[in-house]
C-alpha positions in Angstrom: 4.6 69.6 44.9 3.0 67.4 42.0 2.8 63.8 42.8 1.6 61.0 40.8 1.0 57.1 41.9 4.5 56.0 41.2 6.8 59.6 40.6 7.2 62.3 42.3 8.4 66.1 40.6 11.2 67.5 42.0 11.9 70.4 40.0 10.9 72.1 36.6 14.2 72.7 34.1 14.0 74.5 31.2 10.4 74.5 31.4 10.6 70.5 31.6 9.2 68.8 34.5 11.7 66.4 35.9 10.3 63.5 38.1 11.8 60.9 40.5 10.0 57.4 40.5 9.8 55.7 43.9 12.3 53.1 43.1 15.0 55.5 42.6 14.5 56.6 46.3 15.4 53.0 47.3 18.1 53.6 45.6 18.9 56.7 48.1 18.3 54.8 50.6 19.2 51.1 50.1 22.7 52.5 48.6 23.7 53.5 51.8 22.5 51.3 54.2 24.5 48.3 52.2 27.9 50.1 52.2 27.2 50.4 56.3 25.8 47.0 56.4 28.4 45.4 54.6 31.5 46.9 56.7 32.5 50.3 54.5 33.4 52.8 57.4 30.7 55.9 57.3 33.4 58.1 54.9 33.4 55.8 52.4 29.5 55.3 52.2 29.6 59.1 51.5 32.3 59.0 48.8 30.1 56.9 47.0 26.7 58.0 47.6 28.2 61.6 46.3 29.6 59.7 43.1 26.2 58.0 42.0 24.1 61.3 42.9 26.7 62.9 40.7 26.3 60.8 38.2 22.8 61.1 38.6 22.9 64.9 37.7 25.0 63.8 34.7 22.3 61.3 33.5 19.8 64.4 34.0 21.9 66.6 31.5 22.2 63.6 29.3 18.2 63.3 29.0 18.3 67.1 28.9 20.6 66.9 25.8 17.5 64.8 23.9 14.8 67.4 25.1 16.5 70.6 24.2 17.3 69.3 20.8 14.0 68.0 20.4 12.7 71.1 21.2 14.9 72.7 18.0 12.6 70.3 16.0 9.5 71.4 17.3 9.2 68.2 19.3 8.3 68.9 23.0 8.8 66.6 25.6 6.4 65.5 28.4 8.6 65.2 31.3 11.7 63.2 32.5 12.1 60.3 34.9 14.9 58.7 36.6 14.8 55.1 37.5 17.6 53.3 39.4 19.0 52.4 36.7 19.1 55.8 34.4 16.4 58.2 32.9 14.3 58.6 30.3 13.0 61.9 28.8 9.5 61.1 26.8 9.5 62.9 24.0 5.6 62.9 22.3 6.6 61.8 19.1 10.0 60.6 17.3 10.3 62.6 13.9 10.3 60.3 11.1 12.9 62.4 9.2 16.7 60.7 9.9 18.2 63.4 10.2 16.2 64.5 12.9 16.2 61.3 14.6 20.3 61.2 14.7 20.3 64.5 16.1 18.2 63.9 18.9 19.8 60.6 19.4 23.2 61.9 19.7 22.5 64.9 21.5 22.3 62.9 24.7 26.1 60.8 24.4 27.2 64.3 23.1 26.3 65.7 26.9 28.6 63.0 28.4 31.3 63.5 26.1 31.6 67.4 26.9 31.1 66.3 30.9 34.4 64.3 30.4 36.2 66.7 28.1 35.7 69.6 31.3 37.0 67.5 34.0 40.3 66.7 31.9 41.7 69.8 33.4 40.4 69.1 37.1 42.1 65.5 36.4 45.2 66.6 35.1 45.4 69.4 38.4 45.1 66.6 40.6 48.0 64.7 39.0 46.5 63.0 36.1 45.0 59.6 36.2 45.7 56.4 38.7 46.4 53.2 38.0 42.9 51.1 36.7 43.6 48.9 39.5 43.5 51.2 42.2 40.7 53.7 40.9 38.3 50.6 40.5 39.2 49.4 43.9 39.3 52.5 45.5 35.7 53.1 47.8 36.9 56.6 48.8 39.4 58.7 46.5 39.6 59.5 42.8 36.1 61.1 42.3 37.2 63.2 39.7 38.6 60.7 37.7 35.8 57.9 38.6 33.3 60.7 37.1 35.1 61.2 33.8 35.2 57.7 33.1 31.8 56.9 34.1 30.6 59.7 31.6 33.2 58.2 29.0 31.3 54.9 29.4 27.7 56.4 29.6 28.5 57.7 26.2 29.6 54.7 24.6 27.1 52.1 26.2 24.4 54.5 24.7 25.9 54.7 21.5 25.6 50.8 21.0 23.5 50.4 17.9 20.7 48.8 19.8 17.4 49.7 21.0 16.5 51.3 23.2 20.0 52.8 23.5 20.2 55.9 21.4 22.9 53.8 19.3 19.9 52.1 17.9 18.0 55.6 16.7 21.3 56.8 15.2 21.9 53.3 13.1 18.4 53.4 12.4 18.2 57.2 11.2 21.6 56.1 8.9 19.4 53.7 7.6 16.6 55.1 7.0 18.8 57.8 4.7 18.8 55.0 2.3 15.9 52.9 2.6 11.9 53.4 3.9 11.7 54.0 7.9 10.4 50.4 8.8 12.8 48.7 6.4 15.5 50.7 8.4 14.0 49.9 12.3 13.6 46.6 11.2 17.4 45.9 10.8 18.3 48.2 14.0 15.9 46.0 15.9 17.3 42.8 14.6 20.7 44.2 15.4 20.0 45.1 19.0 18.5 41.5 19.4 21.2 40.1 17.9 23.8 42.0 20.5 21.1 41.0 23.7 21.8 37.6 22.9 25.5 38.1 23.4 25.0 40.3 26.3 23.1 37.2 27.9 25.3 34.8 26.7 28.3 36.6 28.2 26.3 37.2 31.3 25.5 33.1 31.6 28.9 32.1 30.9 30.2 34.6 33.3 27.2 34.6 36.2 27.0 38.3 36.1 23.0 38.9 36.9 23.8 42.7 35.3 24.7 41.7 31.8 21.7 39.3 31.5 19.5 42.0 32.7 21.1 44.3 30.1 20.5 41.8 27.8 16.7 41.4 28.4 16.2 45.4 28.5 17.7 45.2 25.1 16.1 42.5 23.6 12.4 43.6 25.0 13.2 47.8 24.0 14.4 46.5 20.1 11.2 44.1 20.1 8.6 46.9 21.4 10.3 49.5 18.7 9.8 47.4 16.0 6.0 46.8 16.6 5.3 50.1 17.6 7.0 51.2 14.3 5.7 48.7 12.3 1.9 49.5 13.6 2.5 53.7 12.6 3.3 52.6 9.1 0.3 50.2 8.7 -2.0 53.0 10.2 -0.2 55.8 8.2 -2.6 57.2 5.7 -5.9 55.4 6.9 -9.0 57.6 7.7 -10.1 57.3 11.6 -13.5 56.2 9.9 -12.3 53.0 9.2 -11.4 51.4 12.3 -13.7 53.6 14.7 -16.6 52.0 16.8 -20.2 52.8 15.3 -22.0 51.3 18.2 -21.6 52.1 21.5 -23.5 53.7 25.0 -23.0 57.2 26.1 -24.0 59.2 29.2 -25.1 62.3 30.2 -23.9 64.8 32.2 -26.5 64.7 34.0 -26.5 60.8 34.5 -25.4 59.8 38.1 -22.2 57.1 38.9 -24.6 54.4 39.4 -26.0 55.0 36.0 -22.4 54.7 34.6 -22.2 51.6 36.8 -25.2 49.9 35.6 -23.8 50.5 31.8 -20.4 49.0 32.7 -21.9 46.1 34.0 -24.2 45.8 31.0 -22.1 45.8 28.2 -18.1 45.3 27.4 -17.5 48.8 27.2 -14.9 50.2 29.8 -15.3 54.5 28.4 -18.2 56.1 27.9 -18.7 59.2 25.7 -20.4 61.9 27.7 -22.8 63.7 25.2 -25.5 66.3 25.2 -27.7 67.3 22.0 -25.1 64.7 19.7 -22.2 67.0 20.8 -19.2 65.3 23.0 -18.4 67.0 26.2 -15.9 64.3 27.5 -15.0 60.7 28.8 -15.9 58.4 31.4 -13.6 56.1 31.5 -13.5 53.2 33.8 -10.4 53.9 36.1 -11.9 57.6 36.7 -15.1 55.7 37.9 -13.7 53.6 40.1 -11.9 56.2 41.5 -14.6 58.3 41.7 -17.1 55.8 43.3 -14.2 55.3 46.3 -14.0 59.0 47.2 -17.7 60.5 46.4 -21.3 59.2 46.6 -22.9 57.0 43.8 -25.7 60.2 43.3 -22.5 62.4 42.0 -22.9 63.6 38.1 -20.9 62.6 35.5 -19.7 65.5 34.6 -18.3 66.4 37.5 -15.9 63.4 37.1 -15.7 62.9 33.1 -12.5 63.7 31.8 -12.6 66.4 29.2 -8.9 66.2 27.9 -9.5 63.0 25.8 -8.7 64.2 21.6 -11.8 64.8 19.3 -11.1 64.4 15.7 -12.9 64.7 12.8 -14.4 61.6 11.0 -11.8 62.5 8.1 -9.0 62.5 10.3 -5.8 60.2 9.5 -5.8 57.1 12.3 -2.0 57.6 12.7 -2.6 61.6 13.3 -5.5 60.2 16.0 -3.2 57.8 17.9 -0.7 60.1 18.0 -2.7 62.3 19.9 -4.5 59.5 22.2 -1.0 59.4 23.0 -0.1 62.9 23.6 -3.2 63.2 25.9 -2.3 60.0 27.5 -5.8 58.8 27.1 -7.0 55.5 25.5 -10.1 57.3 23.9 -10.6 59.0 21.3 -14.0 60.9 20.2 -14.8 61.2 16.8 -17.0 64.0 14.7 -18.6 65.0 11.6 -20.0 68.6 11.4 -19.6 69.0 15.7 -21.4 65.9 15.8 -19.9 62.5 17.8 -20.3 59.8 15.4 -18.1 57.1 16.2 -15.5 56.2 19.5 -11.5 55.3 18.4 -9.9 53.2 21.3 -6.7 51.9 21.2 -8.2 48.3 21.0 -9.7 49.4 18.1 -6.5 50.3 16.8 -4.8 47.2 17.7 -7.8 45.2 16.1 -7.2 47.3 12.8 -3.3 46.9 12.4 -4.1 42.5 13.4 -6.8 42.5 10.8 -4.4 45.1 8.0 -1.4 42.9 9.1 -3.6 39.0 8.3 -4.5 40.8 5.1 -1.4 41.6 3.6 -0.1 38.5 4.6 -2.4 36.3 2.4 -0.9 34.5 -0.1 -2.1 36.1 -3.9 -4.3 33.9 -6.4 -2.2 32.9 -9.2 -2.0 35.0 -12.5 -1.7 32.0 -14.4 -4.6 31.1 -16.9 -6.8 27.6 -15.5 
């Protein structure tokens, strides 16, 4: 059983590890023990923690819907989470070509949809739908029906052309069929913005906590997709040799934790190549040493606690290629060569100090063409 700080796996579909984060088992248990709390007799605590783990399986197939497809495109996907309040499947990258995108995007409504088309039969055997009224109020009957609908509106809340629904990738991939990819997140993002504002207006007018949380969720995800897209296409096409670090300290595998320790303290460095004979063997990097210096002895070697997954790339390498795969590695390090040789370090401050220094460039105002 794999367990991480905050998730925990719980099984491996379609050769796609799926995880559980630790507030989603509050939700397994706080669910139930407010239905008891607040008066619901023991059946009817059951009726509805069935419905949400059900639904829960359908959120599962919906995520499933985006990885599979994704997969079609060559695009694998890490793992997926559920949170309380759905999942999300993390794909490693987002292909820039729209047509792509949409597919992806809509293969995960599409799930829901086909849920709520099979149960129409089920529905109809058990004498078709009841009145709103009743099935809202209801705590213990109509599960069929309650699960159909609840797909129905799965599908359509996602398709809201907002980020970070998947309504947002699919205006955004419609866009970008006419007009450059940043062009086209930049007026999904706006969009979605423009709809979280209403969504928190509604929910102030209306004091329903929810909607203003929906609200913020949107507004943050549309906000957080625009810069991230916005810092791909300033980075697009720039060698890693122009934002990399020249200067810097490494270690060797030989050195001891307290030699790390005196480095860290010495400088503002938090990762530390680990090279022998100018070649890179690894990383340091500070949370690994903090870890290790709680669990072994300051004499232990570096290399017995560098990380070794961290991407090398060559000096000639494209920055947006190297922070792609900083990201795929889930490391904040990157190690560059020339000829097997380390030559520079790529962080992702570096990064961040490249696309503020690109982004004050562009936005300079030009000298005048006209003649003094």
């Amino acid at each position: 059983m794999k367990i991480t700080k905050k998730s925990l796996l719980v099984a491996n579909i379609a050769g796609i590890d799926l995880f559980i984060h630790w507030t989603f088992g509050l939700l397994l248990v706080g669910l139930p023990a407010f239905y008891l709390l607040t008066g619901n007799t023991l059946e009817e605590t059951l009726f509805v923690s069935a419905l949400v783990m059900t639904i829960f399986v359908c959120v599962v197939l919906h995520e499933l819907g985006h990885a599979l497809v994704a997969r079609r495109f060559d695009v694998p996907t890490r793992d997926i989470t559920l949170y309380p309040i759905g999942g999300i499947a993390r794909l490693q990258r987002m292909p820039t070509e729209p047509m792509k995108e949409f597919w992806i995007a809509v293969a995960g409504p599409a799930v829901n949809v086909a849920i709520a088309i099979a149960l129409i039969p089920f529905v109809v055997a058990l004498g078709g739908f009841p009145p709103l009224e009743e099935m809202v109020l209801a705590t213990n009957t109509h599960f069929v029906p309650k699960l159909l609908a609840i797909n129905v509106g799965l599908a359509v809340f996602n398709l809201l052309p907002a980020f970070p629904m998947d309504g947002g990738r699919v205006l955004r991939a419609l866009l970008a069929t006419r007009m450059n990819y940043l062009s086209a997140t930049r007026i999904a993002s706006k969009t979605g913005q423009i709809m979280a504002i209403f969504f928190g207006l509604f929910g102030f007018l209306f004091f329903n906590p929810i909607l203003m949380f929906i609200a913020l969720f949107v507004y943050l995800g549309a906000q957080q997709e625009e810069q991230a897209t916005t810092m791909r296409t300033v980075i697009q096409g720039v060698p890693v040799q122009e934002a990399m670090m020249t200067r810097y300290e490494t270690l060797a595998p030989t050195d001891t934790l307290n030699d790390a320790v005196a480095k860290l303290l010495a400088g503002s460095e938090h990762d530390f190549p680990v090279v022998v004979d100018g070649r890179a063997l690894g990383v340091l990097t500070r949370r690994d040493l903090m870890k290790a210096l709680a669990e072994q002895k300051p004499s232990s070697l570096v290399k017995d606690v560098m990380r070794s997954t961290c991407p090398v790339v060559e000096d000639t390498a494209m920055l947006d290629e190297a922070f792609q795969r900083m990201q795929e590695a889930e490391c904040q390090i990157a190690l560059v060569t020339k000829k097997d040789r380390l030559i520079g370090v790529l962080s992702l401050e570096n990064v961040g100090e490249y696309l503020m220094i690109a982004t004050s460039l562009s936005s300079r105002p030009r000298p005048s063409s006209r003649s003094q």
